[in-house]
MARTOR-810620 format. One record per residue: x, y, z of N, C-alpha, C, O, CB in turn. Coordinates in pm, whole numbers, padded with zeros to 5 digits, always signed. Glycine has a CB too. Example, Ala and Ser with C-alpha at 12.3 -4.5 7.8 and 13.67 -1.06 7.14 Angstrom:
BEGIN
+01319-00569+00780+01230-00450+00780+01320-00330+00780+01424-00332+00846+01131-00447+00905;+01285-00225+00708+01367-00106+00714+01290+00003+00787+01341+00114+00804+01408-00060+00572;
This chain:
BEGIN
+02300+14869+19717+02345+14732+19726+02468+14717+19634+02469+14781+19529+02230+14631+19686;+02606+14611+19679+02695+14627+19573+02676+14540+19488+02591+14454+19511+02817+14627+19603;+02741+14539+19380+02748+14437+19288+02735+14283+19274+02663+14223+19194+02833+14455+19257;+02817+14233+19367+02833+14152+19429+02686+14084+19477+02637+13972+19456+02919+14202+19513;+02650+14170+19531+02487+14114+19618+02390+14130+19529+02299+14049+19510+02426+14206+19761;+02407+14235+19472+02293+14205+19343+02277+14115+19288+02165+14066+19277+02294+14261+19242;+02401+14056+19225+02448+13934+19145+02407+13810+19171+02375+13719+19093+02573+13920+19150;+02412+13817+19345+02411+13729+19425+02203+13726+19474+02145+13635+19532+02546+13778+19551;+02162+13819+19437+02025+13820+19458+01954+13787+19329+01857+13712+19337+01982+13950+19512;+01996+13837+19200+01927+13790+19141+01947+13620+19102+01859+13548+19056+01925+13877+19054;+02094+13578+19137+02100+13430+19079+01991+13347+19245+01950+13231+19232+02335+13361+19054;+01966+13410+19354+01865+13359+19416+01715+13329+19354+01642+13231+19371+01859+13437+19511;+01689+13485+19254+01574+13450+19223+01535+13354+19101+01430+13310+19054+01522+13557+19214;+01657+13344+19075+01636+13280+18935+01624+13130+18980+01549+13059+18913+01771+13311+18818;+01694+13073+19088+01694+12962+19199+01600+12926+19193+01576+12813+19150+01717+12978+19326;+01475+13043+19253+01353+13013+19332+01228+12995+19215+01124+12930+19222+01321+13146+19448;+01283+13082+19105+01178+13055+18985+01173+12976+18921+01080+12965+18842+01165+13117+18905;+01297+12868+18932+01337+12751+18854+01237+12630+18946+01204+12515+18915+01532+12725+18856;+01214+12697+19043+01201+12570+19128+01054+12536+19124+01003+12427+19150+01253+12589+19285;+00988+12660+19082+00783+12671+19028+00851+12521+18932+00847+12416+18996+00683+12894+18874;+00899+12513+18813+00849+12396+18695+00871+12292+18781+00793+12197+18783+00938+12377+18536;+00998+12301+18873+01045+12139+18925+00939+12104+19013+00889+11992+18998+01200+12122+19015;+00906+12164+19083+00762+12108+19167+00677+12080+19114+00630+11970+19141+00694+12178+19248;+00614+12160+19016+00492+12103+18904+00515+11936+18846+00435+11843+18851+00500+12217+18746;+00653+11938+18792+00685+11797+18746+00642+11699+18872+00645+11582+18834+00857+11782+18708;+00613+11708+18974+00599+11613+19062+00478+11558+19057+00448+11439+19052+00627+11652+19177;+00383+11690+19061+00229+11678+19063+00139+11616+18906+00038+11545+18895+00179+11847+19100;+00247+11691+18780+00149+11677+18697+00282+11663+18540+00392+11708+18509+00015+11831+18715;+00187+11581+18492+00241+11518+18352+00270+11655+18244+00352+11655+18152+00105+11397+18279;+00186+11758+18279+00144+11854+18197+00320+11973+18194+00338+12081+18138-00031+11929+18280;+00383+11918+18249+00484+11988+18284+00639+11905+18275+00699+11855+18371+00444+12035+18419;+00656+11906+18219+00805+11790+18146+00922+11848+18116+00983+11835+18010+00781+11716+17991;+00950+11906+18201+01104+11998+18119+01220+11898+18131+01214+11802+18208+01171+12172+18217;+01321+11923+18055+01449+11849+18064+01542+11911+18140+01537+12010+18212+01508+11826+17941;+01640+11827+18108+01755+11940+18233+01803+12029+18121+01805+12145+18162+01933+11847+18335;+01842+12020+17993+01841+12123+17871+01725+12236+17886+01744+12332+17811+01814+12039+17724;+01619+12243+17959+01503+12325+17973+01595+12392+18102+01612+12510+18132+01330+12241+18001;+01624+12317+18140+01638+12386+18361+01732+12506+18307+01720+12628+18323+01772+12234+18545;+01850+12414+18224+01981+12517+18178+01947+12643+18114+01999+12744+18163+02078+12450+18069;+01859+12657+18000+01845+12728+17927+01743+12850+17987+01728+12966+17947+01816+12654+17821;+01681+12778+18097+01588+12852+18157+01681+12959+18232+01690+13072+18185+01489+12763+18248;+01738+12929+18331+01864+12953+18420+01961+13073+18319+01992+13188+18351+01960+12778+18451;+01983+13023+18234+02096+13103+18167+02013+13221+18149+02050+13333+18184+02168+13041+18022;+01869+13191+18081+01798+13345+17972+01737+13404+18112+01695+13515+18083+01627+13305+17805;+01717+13382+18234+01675+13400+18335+01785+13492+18424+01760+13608+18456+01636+13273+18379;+01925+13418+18464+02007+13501+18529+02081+13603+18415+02166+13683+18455+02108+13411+18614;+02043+13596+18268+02092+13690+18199+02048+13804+18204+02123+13902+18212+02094+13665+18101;+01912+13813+18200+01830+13906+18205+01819+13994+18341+01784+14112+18338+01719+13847+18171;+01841+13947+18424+01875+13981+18589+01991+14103+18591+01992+14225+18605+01948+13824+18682;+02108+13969+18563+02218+14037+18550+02252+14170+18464+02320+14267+18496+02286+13951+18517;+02167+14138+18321+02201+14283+18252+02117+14396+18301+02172+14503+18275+02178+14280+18093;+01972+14412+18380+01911+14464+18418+02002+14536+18521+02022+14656+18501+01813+14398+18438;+02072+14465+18650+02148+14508+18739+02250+14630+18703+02269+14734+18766+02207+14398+18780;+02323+14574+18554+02397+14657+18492+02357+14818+18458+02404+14927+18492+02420+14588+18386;+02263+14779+18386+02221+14908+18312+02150+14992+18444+02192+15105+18469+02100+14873+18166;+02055+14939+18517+02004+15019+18638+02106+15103+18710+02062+15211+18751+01945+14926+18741;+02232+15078+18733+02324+15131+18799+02360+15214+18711+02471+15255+18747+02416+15054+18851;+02325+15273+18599+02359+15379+18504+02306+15501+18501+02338+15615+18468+02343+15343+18394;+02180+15421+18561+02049+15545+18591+02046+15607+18743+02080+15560+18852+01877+15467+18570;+01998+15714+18708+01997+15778+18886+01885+15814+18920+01893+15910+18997+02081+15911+18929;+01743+15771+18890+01643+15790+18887+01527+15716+18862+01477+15732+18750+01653+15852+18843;+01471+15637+18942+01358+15558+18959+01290+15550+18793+01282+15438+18743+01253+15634+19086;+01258+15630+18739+01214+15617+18610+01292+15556+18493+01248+15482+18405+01183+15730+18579;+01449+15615+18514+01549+15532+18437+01548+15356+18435+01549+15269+18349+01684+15579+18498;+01545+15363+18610+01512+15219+18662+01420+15116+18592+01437+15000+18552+01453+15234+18787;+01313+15204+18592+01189+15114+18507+01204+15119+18402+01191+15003+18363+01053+15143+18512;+01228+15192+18307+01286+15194+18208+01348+15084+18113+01314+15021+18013+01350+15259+18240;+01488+15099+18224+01542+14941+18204+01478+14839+18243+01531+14751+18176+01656+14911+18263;+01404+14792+18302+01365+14704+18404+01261+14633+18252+01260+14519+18204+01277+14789+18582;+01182+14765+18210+01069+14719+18113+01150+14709+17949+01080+14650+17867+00923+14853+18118;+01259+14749+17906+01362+14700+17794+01410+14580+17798+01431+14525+17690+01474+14772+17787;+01447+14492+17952+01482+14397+17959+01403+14284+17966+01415+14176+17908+01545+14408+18026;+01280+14341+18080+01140+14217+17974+01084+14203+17860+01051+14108+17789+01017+14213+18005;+01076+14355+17850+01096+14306+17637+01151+14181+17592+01085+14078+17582+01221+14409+17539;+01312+14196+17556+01376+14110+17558+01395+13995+17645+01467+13902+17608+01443+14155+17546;+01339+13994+17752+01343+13866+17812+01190+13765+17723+01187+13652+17674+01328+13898+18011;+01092+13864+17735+00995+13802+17651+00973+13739+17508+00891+13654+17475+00931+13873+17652;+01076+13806+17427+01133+13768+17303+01176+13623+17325+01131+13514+17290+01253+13862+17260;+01241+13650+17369+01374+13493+17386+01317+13406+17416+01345+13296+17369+01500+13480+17498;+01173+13431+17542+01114+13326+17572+00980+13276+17494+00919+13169+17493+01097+13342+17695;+00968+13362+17451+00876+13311+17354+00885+13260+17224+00803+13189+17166+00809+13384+17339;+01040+13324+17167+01044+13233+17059+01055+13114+17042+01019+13044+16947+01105+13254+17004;+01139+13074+17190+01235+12947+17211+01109+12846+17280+01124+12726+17299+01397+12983+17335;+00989+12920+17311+00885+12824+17333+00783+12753+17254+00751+12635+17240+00827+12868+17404;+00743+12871+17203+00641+12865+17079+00693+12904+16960+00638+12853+16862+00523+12950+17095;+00788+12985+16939+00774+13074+16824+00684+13226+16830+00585+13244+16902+00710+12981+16722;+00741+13320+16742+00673+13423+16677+00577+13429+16585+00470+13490+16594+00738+13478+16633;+00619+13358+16489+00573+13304+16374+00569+13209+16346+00665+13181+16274+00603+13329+16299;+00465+13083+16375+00452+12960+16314+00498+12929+16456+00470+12994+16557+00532+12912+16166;+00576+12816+16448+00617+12720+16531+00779+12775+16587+00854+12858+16535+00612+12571+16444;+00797+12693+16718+00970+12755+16704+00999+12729+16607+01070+12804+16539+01091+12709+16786;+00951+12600+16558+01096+12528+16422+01048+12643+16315+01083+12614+16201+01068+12297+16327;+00986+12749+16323+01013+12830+16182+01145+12870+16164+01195+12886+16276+00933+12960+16169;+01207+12888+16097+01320+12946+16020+01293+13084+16047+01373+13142+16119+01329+12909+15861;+01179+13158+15996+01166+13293+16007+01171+13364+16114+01202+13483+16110+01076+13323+15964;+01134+13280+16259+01174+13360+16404+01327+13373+16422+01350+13419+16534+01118+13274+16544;+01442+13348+16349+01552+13356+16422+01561+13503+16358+01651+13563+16416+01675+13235+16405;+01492+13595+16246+01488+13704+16267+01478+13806+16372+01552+13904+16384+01437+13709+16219;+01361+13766+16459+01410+13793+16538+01509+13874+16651+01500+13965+16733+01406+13751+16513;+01623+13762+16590+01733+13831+16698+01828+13982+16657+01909+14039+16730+01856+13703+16723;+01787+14018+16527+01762+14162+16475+01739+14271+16605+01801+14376+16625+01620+14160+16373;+01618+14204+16694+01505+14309+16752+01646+14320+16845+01720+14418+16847+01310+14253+16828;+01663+14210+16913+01801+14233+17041+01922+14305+16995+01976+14387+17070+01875+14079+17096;+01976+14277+16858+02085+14375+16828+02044+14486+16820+02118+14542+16901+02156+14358+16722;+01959+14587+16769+01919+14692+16741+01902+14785+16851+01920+14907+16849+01824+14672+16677;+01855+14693+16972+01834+14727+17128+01962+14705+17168+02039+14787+17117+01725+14635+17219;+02008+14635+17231+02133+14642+17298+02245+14723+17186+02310+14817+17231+02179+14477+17343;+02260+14691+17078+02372+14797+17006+02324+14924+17038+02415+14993+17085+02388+14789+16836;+02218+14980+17031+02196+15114+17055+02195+15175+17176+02241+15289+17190+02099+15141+17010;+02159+15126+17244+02199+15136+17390+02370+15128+17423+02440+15194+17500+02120+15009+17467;+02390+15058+17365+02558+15061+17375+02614+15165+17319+02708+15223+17374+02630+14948+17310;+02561+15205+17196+02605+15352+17169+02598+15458+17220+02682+15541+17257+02572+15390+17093;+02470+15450+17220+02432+15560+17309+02517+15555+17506+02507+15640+17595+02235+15538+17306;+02567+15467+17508+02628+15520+17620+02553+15442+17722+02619+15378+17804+02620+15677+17633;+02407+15440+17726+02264+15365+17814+02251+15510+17857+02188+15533+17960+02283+15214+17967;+02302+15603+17791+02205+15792+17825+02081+15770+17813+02062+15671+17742+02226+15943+17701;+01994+15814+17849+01903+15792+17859+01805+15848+17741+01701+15785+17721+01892+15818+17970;+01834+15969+17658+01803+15983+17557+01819+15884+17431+01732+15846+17352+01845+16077+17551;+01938+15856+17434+01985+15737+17326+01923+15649+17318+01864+15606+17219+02096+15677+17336;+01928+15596+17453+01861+15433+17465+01749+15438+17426+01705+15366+17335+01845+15361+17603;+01659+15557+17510+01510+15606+17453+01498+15560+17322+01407+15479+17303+01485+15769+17448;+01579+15595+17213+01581+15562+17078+01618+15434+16998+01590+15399+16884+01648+15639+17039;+01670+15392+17070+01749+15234+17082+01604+15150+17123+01592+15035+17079+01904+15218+17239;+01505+15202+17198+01407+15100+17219+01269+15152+17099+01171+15093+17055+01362+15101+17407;+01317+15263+17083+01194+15269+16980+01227+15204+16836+01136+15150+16773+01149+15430+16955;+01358+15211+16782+01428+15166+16678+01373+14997+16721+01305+14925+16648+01611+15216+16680;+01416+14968+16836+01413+14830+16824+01265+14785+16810+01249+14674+16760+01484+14766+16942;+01120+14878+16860+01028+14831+16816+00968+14833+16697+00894+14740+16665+00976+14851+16873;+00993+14953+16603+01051+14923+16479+01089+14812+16364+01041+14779+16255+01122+14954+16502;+01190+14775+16437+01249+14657+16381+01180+14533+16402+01184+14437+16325+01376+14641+16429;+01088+14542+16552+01018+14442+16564+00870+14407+16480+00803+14308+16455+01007+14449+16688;+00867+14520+16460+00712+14502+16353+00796+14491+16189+00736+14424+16105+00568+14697+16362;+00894+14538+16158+00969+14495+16052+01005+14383+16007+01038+14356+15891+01050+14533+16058;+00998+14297+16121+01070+14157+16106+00929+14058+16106+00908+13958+16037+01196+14119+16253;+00842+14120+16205+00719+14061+16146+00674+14082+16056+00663+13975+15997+00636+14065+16192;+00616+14199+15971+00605+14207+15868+00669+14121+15743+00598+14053+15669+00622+14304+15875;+00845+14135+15728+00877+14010+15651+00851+13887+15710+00831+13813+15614+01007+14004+15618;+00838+13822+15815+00796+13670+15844+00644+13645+15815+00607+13528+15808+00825+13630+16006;+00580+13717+15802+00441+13723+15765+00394+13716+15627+00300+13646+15591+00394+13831+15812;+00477+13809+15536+00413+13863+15424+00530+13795+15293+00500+13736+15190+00398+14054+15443;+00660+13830+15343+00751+13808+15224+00837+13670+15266+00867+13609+15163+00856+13953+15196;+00878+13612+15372+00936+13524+15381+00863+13357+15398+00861+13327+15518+01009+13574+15471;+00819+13273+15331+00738+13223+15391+00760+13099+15305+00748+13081+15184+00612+13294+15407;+00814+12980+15453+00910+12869+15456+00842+12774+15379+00721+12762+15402+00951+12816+15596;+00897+12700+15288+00819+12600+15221+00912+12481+15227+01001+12474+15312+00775+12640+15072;+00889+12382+15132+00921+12221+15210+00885+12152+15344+00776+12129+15396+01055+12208+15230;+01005+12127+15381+01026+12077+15538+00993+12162+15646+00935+12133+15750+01165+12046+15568;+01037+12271+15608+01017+12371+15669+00886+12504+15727+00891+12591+15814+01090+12396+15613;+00749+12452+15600+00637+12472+15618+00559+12406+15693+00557+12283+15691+00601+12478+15537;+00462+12497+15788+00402+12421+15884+00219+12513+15850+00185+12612+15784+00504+12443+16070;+00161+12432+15920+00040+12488+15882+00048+12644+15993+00114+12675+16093-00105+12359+15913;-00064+12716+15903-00047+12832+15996-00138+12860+16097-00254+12820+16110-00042+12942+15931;-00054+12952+16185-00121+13006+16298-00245+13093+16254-00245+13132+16137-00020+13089+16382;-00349+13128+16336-00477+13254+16284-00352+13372+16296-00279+13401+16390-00660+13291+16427;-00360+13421+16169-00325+13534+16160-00373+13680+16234-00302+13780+16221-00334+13533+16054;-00468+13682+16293-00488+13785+16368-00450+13796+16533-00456+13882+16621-00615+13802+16346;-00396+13619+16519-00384+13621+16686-00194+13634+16682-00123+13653+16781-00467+13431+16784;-00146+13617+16542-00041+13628+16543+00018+13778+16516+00125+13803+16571-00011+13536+16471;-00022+13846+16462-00021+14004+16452-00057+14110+16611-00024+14225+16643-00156+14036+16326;-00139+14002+16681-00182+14127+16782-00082+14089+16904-00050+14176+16986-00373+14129+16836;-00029+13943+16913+00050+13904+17006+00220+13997+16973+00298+14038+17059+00045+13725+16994;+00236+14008+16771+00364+14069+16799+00366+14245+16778+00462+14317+16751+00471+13992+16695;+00252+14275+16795+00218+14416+16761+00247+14485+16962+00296+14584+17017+00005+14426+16670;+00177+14350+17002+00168+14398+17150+00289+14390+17203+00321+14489+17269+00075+14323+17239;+00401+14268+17193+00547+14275+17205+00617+14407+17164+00666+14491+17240+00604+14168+17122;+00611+14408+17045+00636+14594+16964+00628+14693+17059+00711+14782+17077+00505+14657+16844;+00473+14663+17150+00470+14780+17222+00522+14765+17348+00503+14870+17409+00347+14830+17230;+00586+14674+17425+00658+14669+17525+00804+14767+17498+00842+14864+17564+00677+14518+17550;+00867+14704+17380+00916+14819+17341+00949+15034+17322+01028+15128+17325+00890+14769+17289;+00843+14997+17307+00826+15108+17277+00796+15209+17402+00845+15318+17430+00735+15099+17182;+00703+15137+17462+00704+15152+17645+00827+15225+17710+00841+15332+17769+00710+14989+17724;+00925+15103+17667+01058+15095+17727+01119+15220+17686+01189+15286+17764+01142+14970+17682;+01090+15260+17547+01127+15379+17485+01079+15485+17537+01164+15560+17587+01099+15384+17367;+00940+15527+17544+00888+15630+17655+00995+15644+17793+01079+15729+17823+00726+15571+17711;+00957+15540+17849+01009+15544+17979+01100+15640+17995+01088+15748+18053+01062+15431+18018;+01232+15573+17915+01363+15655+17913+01370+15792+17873+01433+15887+17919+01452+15597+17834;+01282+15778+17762+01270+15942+17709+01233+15998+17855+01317+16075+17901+01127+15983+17568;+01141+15976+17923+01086+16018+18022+01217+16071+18117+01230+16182+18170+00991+15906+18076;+01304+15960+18122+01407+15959+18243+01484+16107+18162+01517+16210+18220+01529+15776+18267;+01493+16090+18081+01611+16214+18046+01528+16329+18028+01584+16422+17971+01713+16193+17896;+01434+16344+18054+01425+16474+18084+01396+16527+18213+01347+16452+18298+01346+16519+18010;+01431+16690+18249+01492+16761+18370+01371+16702+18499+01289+16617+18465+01497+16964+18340;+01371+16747+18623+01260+16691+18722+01230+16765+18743+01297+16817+18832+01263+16624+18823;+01051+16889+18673+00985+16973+18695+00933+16971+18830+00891+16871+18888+00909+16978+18609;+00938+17084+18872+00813+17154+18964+00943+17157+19072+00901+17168+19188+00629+17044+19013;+01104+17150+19062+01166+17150+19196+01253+17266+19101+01267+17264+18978+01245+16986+19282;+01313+17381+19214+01388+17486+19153+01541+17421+19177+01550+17340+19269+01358+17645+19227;+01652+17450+19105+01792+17337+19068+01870+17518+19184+01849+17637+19161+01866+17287+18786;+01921+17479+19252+01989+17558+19303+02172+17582+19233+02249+17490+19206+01968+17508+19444;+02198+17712+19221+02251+17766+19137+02375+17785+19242+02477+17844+19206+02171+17879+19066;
């Protein structure tokens, strides 16, 4: 498929997924987004599409594919969860915009690396890494007081939710490792 249509397919789906909340708003109170929700939805929605499209076309191999596919819900899951609930505490914590650490660490490394598939491999394990790093300080050493303190979440439901994020990561990291290496059991003609 070219570019073009990809582009053009994923801003369809992002269309059609926007359109699950707007129907709910009809039926039920329980569902209230703003048009600041529709936008923001839309943007972190066709972003994630779009960079997926990118990087997939780098790979030549179904596993590369998923790869990316599962690096970019990582990060699509990040974004949406901070910007919903939060990581830690509430969105309004201060300490989730750490955070956005986990996305530089991932996308810079991947950018270095070229999106080779070895590199990136490392780029997603680094970034899960960083993701239990950043929890760790929002948990243990950073911890917002004044205005800015909120009562806390159970700590065990908040550790296993970002331990399990961590491991999407890291997933993502397998994967690729996976992709870069040779495709056993077929002989490479010489």
């Amino acid at each position: 498929m070219t570019l073009p249509k990809s582009l053009l397919l994923v801003a369809l789906v992002t269309g059609l997924l926007l359109l699950i909340p707007l129907v709910a708003m009809q039926y039920t109170a329980e569902v209230n987004w703003t048009f600041s929700d529709f936008v923001f939805a839309a943007v972190v929605l066709f972003g994630a599409g779009a960079t997926f499209v990118f990087i997939a076309r780098m790979g030549n191999n179904g596993t590369y594919r998923l790869a990316a596919a599962t690096g970019v819900l990582a990060g699509l899951m990040l974004v949406w969860a901070n910007a919903a609930v939060g990581l830690v505490g509430s969105s309004h914590n201060p300490a989730n915009m750490l955070y956005a650490a986990v996305l530089f660490v991932a996308l810079g490394g991947a950018i270095a690396a070229r999106f080779r598939p070895l590199g990136t491999s490392n780029a997603m394990f680094a970034a899960a890494l960083t993701y239990l790093v950043v929890t760790g300080i929002a948990l243990f050493v950073w911890k917002p007081t004044g205005a800015a303190a909120e009562p806390s979440a159970p700590f065990l439901n908040v550790l296993v939710a970002n331990v399990v994020f961590a491991g999407v990561w890291a997933l993502a990291g397998l994967l690729f490792r996976r992709a870069a290496e040779p495709v056993s059991g077929r002989q490479v003609a010489q």
